[in-house]
N, C-alpha and C positions, 0 to 999 in steps of 0.2 A: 656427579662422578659416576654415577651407578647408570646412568641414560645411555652413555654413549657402549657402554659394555654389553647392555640389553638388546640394543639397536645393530650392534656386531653379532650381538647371539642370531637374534631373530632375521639377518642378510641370512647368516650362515644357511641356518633351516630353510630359508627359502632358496636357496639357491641346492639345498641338496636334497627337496622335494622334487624343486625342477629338473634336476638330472635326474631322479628314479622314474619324473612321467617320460621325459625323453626316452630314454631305456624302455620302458615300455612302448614307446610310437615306433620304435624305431626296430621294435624285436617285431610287431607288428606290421609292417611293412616286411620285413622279409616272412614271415609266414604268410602273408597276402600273398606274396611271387611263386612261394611255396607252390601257394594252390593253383597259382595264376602262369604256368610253363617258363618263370623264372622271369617274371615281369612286375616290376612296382610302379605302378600309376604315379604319376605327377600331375596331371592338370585336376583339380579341387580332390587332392590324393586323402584328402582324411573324409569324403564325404561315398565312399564308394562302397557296396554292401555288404564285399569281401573283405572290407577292411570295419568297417561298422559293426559285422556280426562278432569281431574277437570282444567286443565291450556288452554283445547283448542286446545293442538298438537298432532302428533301423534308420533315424535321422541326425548328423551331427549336431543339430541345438540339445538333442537327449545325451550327451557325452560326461562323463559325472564330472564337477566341477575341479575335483582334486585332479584330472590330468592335464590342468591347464597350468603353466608359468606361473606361481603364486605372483609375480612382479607385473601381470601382463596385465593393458590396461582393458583386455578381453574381461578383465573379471568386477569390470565397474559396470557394465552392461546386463539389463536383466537377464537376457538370453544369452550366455557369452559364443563365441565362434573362436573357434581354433586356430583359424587363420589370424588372428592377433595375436598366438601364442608362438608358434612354431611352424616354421617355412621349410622349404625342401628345395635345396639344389636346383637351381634352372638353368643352369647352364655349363653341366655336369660332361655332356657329351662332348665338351673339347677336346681333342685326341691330339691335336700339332703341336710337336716337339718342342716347341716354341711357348706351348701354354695359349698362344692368343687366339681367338675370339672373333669371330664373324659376324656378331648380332645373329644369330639364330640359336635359338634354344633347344632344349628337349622336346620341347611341345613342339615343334617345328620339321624337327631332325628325324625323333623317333616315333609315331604320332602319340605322344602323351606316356610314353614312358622310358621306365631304365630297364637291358636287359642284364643281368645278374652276370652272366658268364662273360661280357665287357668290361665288369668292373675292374681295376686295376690295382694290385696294391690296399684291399679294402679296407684295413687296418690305418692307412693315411688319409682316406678319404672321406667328407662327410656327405652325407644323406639330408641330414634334418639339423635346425639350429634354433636357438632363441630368435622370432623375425617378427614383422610389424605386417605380415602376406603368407600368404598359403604356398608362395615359391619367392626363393631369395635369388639376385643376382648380384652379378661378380663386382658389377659398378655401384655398387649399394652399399658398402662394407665399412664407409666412413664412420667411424668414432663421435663419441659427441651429437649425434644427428638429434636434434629435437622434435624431430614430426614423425609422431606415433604414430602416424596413419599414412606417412610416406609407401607408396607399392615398392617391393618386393625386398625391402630395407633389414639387412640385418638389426639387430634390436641388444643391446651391451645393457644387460641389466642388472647385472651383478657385479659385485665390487671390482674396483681398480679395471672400469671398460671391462666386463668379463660379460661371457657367454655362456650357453652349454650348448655342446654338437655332439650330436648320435652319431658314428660312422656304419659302414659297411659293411663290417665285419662283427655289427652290435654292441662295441664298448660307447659309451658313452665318457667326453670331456671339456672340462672348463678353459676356455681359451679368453685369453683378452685380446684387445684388438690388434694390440702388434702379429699375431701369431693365428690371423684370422684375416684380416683387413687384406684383399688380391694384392695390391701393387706393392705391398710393403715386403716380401720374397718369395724364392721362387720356390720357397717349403711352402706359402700361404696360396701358390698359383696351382701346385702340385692337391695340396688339400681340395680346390674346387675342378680341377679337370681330371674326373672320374673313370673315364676312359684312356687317357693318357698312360705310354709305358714309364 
């Protein structure tokens, strides 16, 4: 009787270690843009020197292991990588009133980043998430998904399909998949099209 209560405890704390490392990647990226003429890098965004120096290293395998997802299977690995922890937005820069999607991403659109004074609504919007990739996409969001190592795969690892997403205006929240997942409304379309009025 006392297992299942301890196993409740110990989700909990993991799940609200992970939103304090969140909070921190994600207050980090915007002092990156800071310094960087109001630009946050996306392509390998957590391995970049302006963003390395707020921790003190100068390579992401040196990352201290508590800012990683305590649930992420990053941390079975001797060396763990970040990119199994926490992904970022790639397909952020849809602007059509519509919400949809042309298969081209930020890396594509903007060369490798987001600019800050585009964001839209930054309080609605997320940056960074629980992800199984270094960049999550919008057709990725599926619930349930069993492959850890599926690319650019949102990652529900916390209770009842739950998540944590940083946004853009640096609050950090626990979403489940209804309320994350793109296709299931046009709050969760609004959430991934960052540019969008």
């Amino acid at each position: 009787m006392l297992l299942p209560v301890l196993n409740k405890a110990r989700d909990k704390a993991a799940e609200v270690r992970c939103a304090a490392s969140l909070k921190q990647l994600t207050q980090f990226c915007l002092m990156y843009a800071d310094e960087h003429n109001g630009r946050v890098q996306v392509k390998i965004w957590y391995d970049q020197p302006g963003f390395l120096k707020f921790f003190g290293v100068k390579m992401h395998t040196q990352l201290p292991r508590g800012i990683y997802c305590p649930k992420s299977p990053a941390l079975r690995k001797k060396i763990p990588t970040i990119e199994s922890s926490y992904g970022m937005n790639a397909d952020g820069n849809r602007s059509n009133a519509s919400y949809g999607f042309d298969g081209s991403r930020v890396a594509d659109d903007e060369p490798n980043h987001y600019m800050l004074q585009r964001v839209r609504n930054p309080s609605m919007r997320f940056m960074l998430a629980d992800g199984n990739d270094w960049w999550l996409a919008f057709n990725r969001t599926l619930a349930h998904s069993s492959d850890e190592a599926a690319n650019m795969q949102a990652a529900y690892r916390h209770s009842n399909d739950s998540l944590n997403a940083g946004f853009w205006d640096g609050h950090v929240e626990r979403r489940d998949y209804r309320r994350f997942q793109y296709d299931l409304s046009d709050e969760n379309k609004q959430l991934w099209c960052t540019y969008s009025r």
